[in-house]
C-alpha positions in Angstrom: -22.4 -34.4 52.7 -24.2 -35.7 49.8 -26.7 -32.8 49.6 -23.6 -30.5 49.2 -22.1 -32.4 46.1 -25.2 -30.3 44.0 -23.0 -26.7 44.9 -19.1 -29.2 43.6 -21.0 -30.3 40.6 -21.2 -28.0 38.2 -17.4 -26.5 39.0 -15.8 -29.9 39.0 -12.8 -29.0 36.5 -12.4 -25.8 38.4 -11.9 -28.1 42.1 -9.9 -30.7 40.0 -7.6 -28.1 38.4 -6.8 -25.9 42.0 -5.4 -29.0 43.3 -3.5 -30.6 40.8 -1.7 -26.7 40.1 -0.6 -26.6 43.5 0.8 -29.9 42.9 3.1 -28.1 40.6 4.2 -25.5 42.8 4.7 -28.3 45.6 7.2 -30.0 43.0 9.2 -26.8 42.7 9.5 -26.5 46.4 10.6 -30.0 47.0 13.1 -29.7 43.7 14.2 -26.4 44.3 17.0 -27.5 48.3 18.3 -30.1 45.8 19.2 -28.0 43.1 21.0 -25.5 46.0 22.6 -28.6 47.2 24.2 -29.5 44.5 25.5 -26.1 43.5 26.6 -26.2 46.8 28.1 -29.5 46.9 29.1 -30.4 42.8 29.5 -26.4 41.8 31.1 -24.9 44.3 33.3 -27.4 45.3 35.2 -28.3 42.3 35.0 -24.2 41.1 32.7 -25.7 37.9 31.1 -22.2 36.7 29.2 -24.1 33.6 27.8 -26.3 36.5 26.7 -23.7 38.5 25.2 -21.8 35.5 22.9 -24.9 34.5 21.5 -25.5 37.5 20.9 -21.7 37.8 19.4 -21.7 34.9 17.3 -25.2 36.0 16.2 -23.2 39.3 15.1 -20.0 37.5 12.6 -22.6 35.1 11.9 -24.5 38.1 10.2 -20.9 39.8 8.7 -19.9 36.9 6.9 -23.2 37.3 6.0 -22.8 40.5 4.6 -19.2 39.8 2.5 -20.8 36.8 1.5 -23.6 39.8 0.4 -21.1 42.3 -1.3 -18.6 39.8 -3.3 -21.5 38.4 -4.1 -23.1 41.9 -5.3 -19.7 43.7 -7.2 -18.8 40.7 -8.8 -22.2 40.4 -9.6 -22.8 43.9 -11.2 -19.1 44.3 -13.6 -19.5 41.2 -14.4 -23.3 42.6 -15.0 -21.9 46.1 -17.3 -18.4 45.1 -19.2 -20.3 42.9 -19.8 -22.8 45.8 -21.1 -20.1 47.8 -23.1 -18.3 46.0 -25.0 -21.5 44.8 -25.5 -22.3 48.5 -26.4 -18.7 49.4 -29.4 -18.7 46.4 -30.8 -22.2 48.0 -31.1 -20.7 51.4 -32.2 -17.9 50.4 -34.9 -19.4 48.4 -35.9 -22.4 51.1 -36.2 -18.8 53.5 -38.7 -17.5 51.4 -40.7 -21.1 50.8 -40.7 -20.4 55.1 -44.1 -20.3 56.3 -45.1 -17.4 58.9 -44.3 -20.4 61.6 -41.0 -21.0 60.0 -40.1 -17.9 60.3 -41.0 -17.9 64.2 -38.4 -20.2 64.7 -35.2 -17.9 63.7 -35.0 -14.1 64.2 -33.9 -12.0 61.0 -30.6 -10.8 62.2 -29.7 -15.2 62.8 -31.2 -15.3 59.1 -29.2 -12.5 58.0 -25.8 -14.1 59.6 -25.9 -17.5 58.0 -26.5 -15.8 55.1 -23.7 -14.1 54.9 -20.8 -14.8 57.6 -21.3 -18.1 58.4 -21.6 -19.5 54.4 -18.3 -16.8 53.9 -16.9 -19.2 56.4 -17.7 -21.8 54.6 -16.2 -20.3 51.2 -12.7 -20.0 53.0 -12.8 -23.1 54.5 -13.2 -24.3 50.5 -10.7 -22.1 49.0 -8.3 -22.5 51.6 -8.8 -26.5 51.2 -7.7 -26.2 47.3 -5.0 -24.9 48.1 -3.7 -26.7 50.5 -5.6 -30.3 50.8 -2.8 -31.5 48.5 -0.2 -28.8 48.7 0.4 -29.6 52.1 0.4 -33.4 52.2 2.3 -33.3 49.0 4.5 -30.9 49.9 5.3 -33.1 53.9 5.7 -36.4 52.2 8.0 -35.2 49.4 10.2 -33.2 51.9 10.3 -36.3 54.2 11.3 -38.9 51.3 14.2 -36.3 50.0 15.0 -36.1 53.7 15.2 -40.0 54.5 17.3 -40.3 50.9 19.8 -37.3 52.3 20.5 -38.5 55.7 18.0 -41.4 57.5 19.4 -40.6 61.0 19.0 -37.0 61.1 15.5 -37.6 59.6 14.9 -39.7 62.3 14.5 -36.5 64.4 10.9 -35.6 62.5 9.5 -38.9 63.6 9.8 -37.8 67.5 8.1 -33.9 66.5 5.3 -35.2 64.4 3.3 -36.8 67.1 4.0 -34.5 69.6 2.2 -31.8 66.9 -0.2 -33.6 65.8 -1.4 -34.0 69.8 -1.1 -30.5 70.1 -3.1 -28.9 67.3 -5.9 -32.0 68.2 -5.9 -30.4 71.3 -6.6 -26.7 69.9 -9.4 -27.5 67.9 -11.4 -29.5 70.4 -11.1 -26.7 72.6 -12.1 -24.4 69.9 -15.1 -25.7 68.1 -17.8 -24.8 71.2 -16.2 -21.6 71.6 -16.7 -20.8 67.7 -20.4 -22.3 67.3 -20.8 -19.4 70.8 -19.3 -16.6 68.5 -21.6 -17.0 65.8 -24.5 -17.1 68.3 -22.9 -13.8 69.6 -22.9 -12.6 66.5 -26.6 -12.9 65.6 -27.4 -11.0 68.5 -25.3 -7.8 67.7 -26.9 -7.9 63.9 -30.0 -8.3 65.9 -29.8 -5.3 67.6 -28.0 -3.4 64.3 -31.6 -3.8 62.8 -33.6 -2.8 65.5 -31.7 0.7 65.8 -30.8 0.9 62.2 -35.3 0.4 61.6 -36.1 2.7 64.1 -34.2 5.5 64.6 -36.6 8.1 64.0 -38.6 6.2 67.4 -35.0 6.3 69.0 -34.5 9.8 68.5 -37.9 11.1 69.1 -38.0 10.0 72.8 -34.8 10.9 73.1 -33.3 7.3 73.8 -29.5 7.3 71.8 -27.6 6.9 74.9 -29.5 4.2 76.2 -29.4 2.7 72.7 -25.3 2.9 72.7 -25.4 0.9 75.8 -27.3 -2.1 74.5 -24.8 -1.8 71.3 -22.0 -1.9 73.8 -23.1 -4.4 75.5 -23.6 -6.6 72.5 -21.1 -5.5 71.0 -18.6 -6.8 74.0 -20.5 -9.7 74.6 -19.1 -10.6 70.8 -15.5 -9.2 71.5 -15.4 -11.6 74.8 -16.8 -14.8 72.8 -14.4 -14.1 69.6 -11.5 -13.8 72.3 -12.3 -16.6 73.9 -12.2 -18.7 70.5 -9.3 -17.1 69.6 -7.3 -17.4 72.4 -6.8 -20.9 71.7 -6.4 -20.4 67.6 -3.4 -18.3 68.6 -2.0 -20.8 70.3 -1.3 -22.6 67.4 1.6 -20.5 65.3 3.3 -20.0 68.9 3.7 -23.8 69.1 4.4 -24.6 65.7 6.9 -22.0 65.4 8.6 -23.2 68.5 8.5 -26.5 67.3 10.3 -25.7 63.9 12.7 -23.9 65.6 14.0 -26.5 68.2 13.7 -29.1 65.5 16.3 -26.6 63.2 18.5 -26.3 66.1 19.0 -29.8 66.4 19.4 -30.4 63.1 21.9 -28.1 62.4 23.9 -29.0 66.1 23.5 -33.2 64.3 24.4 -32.0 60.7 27.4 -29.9 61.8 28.5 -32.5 63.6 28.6 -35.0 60.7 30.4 -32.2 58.8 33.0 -32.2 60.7 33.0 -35.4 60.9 33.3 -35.7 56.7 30.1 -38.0 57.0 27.7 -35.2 55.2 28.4 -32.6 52.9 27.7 -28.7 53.5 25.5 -28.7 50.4 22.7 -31.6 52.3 22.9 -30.0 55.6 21.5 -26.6 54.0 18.7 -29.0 51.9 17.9 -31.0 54.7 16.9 -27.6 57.1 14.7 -26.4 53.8 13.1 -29.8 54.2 12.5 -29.9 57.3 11.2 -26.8 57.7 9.0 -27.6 54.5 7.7 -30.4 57.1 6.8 -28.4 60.0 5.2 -25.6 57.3 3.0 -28.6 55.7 2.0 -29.6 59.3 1.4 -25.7 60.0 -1.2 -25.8 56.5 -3.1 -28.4 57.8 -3.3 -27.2 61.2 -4.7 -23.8 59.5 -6.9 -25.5 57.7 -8.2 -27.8 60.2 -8.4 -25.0 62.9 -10.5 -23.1 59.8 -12.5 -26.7 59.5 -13.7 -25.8 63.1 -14.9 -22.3 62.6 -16.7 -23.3 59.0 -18.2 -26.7 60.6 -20.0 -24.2 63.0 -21.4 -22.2 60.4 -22.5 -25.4 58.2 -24.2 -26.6 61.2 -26.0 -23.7 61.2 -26.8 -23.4 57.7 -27.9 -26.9 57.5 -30.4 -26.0 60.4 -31.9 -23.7 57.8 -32.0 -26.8 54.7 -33.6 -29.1 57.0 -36.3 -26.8 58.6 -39.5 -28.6 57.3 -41.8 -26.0 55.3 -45.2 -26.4 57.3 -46.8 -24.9 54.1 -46.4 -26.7 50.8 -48.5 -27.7 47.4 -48.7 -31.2 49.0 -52.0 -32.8 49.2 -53.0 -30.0 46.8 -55.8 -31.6 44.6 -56.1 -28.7 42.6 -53.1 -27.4 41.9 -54.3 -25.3 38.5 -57.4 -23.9 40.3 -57.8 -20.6 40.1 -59.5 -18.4 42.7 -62.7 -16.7 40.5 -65.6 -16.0 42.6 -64.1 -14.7 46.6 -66.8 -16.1 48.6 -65.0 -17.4 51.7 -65.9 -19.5 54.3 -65.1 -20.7 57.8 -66.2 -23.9 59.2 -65.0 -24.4 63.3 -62.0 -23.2 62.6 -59.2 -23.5 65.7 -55.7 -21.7 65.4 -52.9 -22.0 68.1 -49.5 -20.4 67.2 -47.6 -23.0 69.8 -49.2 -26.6 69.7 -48.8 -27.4 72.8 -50.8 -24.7 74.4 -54.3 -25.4 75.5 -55.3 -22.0 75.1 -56.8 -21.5 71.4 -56.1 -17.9 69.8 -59.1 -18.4 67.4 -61.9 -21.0 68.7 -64.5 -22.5 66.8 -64.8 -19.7 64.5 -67.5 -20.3 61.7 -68.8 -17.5 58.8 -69.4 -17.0 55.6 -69.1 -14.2 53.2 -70.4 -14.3 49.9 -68.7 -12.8 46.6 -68.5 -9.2 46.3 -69.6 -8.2 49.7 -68.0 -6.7 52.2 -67.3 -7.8 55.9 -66.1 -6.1 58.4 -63.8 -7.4 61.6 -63.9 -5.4 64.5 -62.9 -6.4 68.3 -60.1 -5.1 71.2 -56.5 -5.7 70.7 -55.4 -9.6 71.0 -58.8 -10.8 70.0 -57.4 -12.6 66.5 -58.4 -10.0 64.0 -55.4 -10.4 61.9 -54.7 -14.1 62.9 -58.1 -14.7 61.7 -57.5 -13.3 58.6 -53.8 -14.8 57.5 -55.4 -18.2 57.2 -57.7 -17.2 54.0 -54.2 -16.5 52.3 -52.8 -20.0 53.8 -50.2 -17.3 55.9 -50.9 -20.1 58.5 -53.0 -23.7 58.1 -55.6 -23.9 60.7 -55.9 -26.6 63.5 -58.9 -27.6 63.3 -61.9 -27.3 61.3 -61.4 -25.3 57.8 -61.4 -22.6 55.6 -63.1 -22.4 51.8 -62.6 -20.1 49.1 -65.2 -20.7 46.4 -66.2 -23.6 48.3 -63.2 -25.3 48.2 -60.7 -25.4 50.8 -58.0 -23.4 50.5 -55.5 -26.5 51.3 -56.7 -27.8 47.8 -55.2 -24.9 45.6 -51.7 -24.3 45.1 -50.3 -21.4 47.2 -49.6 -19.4 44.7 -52.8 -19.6 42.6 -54.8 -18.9 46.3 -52.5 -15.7 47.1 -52.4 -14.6 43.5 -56.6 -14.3 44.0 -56.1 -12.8 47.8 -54.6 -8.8 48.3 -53.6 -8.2 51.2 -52.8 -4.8 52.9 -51.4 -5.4 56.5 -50.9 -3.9 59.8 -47.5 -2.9 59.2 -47.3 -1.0 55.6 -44.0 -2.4 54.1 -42.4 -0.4 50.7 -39.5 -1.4 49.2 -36.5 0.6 48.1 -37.3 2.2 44.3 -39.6 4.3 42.7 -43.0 4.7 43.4 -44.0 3.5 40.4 -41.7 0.6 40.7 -43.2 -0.6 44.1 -47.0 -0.2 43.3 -46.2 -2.2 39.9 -45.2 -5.2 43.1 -49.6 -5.7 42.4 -49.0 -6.4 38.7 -45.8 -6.7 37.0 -47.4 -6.5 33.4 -50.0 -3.5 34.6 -49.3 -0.2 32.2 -48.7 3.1 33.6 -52.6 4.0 33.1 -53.7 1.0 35.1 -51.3 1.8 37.7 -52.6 5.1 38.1 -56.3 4.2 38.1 -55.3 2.3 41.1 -53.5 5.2 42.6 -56.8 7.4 42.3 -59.4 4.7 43.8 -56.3 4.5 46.7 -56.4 8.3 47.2 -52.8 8.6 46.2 -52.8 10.1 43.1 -53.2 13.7 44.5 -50.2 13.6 46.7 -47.8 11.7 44.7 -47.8 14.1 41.9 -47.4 17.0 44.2 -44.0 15.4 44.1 -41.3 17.0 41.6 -40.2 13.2 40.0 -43.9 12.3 40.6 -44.3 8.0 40.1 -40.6 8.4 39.9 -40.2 9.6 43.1 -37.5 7.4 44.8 -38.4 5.9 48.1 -36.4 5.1 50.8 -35.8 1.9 52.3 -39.7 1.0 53.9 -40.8 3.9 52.3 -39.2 6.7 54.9 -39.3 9.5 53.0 -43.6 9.3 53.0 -45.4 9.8 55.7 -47.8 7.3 57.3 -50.9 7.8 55.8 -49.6 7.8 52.7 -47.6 5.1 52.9 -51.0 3.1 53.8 -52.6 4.7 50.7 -49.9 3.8 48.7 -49.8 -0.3 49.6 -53.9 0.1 49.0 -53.2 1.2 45.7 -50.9 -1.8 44.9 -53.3 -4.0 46.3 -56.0 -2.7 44.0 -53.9 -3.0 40.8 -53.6 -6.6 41.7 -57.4 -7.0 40.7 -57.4 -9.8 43.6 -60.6 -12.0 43.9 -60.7 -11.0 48.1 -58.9 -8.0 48.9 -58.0 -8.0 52.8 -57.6 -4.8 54.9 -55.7 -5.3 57.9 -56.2 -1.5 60.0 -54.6 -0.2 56.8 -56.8 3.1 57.1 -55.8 4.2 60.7 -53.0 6.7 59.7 -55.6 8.3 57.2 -58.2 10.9 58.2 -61.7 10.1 57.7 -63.0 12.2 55.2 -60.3 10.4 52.6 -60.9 7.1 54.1 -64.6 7.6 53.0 -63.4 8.0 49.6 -61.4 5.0 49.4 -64.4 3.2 50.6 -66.4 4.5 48.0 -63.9 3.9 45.1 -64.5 -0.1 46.6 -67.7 -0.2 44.8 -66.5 1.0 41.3 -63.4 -0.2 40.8 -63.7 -3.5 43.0 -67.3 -4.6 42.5 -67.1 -8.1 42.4 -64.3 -8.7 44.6 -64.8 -9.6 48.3 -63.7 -7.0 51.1 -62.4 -7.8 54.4 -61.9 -4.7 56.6 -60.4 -5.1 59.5 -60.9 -1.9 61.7 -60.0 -0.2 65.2 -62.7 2.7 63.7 -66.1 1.6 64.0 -67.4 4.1 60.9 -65.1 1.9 58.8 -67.5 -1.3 59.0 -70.3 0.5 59.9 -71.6 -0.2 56.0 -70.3 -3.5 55.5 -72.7 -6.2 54.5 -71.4 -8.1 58.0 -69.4 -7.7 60.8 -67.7 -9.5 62.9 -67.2 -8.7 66.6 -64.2 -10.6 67.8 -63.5 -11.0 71.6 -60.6 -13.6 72.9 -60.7 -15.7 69.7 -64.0 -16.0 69.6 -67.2 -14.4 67.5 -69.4 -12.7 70.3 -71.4 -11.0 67.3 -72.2 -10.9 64.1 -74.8 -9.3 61.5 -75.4 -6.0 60.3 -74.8 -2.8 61.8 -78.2 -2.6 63.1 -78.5 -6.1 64.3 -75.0 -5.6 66.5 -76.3 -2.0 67.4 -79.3 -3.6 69.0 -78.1 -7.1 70.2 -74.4 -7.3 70.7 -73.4 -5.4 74.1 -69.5 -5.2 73.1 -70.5 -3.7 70.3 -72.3 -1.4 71.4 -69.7 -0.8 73.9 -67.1 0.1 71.2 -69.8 2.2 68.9 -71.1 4.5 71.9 -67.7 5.3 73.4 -65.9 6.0 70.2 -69.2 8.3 69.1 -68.9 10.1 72.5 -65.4 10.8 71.9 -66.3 12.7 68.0 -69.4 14.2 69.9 -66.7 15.7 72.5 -64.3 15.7 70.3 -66.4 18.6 67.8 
């Protein structure tokens, strides 16, 4: 629990002050039956008005205390428990982007998204609910038991035999319910799971006309979760049943004891009516706790889970950097036998003694079949993943030996899958350059072959987009994450298929803005089109993880039989295709 004392810190008056206020309000309660008593007993008895009016008038003060009390308390103990949460939720949200693409394997988004959200709120009314009642209750059960014992020690005598038989009880409840609650949350990642999924793809959903079936995986989750949250719950409820039944036997013997020893003159009406407030004070304080440790169960879950995400070693860090203020200037990169697996333990490699090298302003081109490691090959220039074996140099210097954000600062990256952010247009191509003005940003737009189209819009750069850009078609989505790689001015600027939903006259252009605007930095194009590395300096031809060519388009043309395999039965499809 150490690590959590960072988020109590800074709010220490604030988890101090809830406490000791609903200490106040726990005085009130415990003052208030003895005040009633003695009207009761003193007042009413002897027909002393003045009496009665004084310790009116002491009970009214006595509530207005106790209002101050739990004012004070609830608003102390919400602030202290908020501000513990949202501290929280910053760290993990920050350790989840420090993640490394292999980090990230190891949750899904909609498990990321939960203990983001439910399972630290859980957390925060674990807190607030603690404030209020980590002394409240205690307080409020040992001051109702001493007044009790001073009243009448045999009828208090009575508590002693339902404590223990609670306190078995509500143990019992909560051991029962912890698994069930940790299953919930589990339950609960899947439905946001599949929330997301529809939610992201509903115009695939619609198109092939799949909403029904769609419903039914929603149902299904969404039952699964109704059957787990039962299942916890069905114990939680458990607990008021008991307690309540509990207090009430325990009243009814009091009051069949009590009004015996009234009539017997041992005990006046006045104690019998304070001693049932106290004892029901009891059972409520025992009630609080039990809430609070059956709360304890739920939040313990979700801390376990959130912790999971705190102690999930980053695979990708600064250490062992030996140049941590090195820039990336020049671009030439470098492989030397460089082996990737994504799981360790496989023998099978997904790149295999891969070795190149592409110098400074040139451009290279990747081409190979689907699987062979084109875009795997290309994450680890950006340190997206750290190879096995073997390495890989930027400048000459291996990219382990910058600082990750110096090496991605030099290295732009357009991938696969063309990602824009809710905004403007303007807003998300400035993602390249924060500081870039509004002419740089639309020289980039230009070389990108976006310019034309986005003022064709009536807001123009102002355009708002919708979440990952929906309101653009595909191609000009791609043209529009091009252009915000360009304003970045990287050192390398990596293509990753980011031309395949553009037509090939424009994609022509955008090669040819390469050499004006992007003349000394280094291009890698990663391509399913063979006439979009068909003019790099080298290419690539990947097959299984491994290079099975490489040289000029010439060279491949006449040596390498996949590539020639891919050139002549793409050209016969334009041939047949015209």
């Amino acid at each position: 629990m150490k690590r959590y004392w960072k988020y109590v810190k800074p709010y220490l008056p604030a988890f101090i002050l809830g406490p000791l206020f609903m200490i106040v309000e726990v005085i009130g309660e415990v003052v208030l039956p003895k005040l009633m008593a003695n009207i009761i007993n003193v007042g009413a008895a002897d027909r002393n008005v003045a009496y009665i009016i004084g310790m009116g008038i002491a009970m009214i003060f006595t509530a207005l205390l106790m209002l101050a009390g739990g004012v004070g308390g609830a608003y102390f103990g919400a602030k202290a428990a908020i501000s513990f949460a949202s501290d929280l939720r910053s760290d993990v949200f920050d350790k989840v982007q420090k993640f490394s693409f292999s980090n990230l394997d190891q949750f899904s988004t909609a498990s990321l998204v939960t203990r983001l959200t439910n399972d630290i709120t859980q957390v925060q009314n674990l807190i607030n609910m603690a404030l209020r009642m980590m002394l409240r209750a205690p307080g409020m059960l040992i001051g109702a038991l001493i007044m009790a014992f001073m009243m009448n020690k045999q009828l208090a005598l009575v508590i002693l035999v339902v404590v223990p038989v609670l306190a078995v009880l509500i143990a019992l409840v909560i051991k029962t319910a912890f698994p069930k609650f940790n299953i919930m949350q589990k339950k609960l990642d899947a439905l946001n799971s599949t929330i997301q999924e529809v939610l992201t793809n509903v115009r695939v959903i619609k198109s092939f006309v799949r909403g029904d079936y769609e419903e039914e995986r929603f149902a299904a989750a969404n039952e699964e979760l109704k059957e787990s949250s039962l299942n916890a719950f069905k114990v939680v409820i458990l607990n008021m049943p008991i307690m309540m039944c509990m207090m009430n036997l325990t009243t009814l013997g009091i009051v069949w004891f009590g009004g015996k020893q009234i009539l017997a003159g041992t005990m006046p009406v006045g104690d019998l009516t304070a001693f049932t407030t106290y004892i029901v004070q009891i059972l409520m304080s025992l009630m609080m706790l039990a809430m609070v440790l059956l709360q304890s169960s739920r939040a313990l879950a979700s801390l376990n889970r959130i912790t999971e995400v705190l102690d999930t070693e980053v695979n990708l860090t600064d250490e062992g950097c030996r140049l941590p203020d090195k820039t990336v200037n020049g671009g030439t990169v470098e492989f030397k036998d460089v082996t990737f697996r994504y799981y360790k333990a496989n023998k099978e490699a997904v790149l295999s003694h891969i070795s190149f090298k592409v110098e400074s302003g040139q451009i290279l081109g990747i081409i190979g079949g689907t699987g062979s490691g084109k875009t795997t090959l290309v994450q680890m220039i950006p340190r997206l993943y750290d190879v096995d074996e073997g390495e890989v140099l930027v400048d000459g210097i291996n990219v382990k030996d910058y600082s990750l954000k110096h090496l991605r600062d030099g290295v732009g990256m357009v991938l696969q899958k063309n990602i824009l952010f809710s905004g403007s247009i303007m807003e998300n191509l400035m993602w390249g350059d924060a500081g870039a003005s509004r002419q740089e940003t639309i020289k980039a737009a230009r070389a990108a072959q976006a310019d034309g189209f986005v003022t064709s819009f009536t807001n123009g750069y102002e355009t708002e987009l919708g979440q990952g850009g929906v309101n653009v078609s595909g191609g000009q989505k791609q043209r529009l994450c091009i252009a915000r790689a360009l304003l970045k001015k990287p050192g390398i600027l990596i293509l990753d298929d980011s031309t395949s939903a553009v037509d090939t006259a424009t994609e022509a252009k955008i090669r040819e803005s390469f050499t004006s605007t992007l003349k000394d930095t280094t291009k890698i194009i990663i391509a399913q089109r063979i006439t979009s590395v068909m003019d790099a300096d080298q290419i690539l031809v990947l097959d299984e993880g491994k290079i099975v060519g490489a040289g000029s388009h010439e060279q491949l043309l006449k040596e390498c039989g996949p590539y020639q395999e891919i050139y002549y039965s793409q050209m016969d499809k334009e041939v047949c295709a015209s």
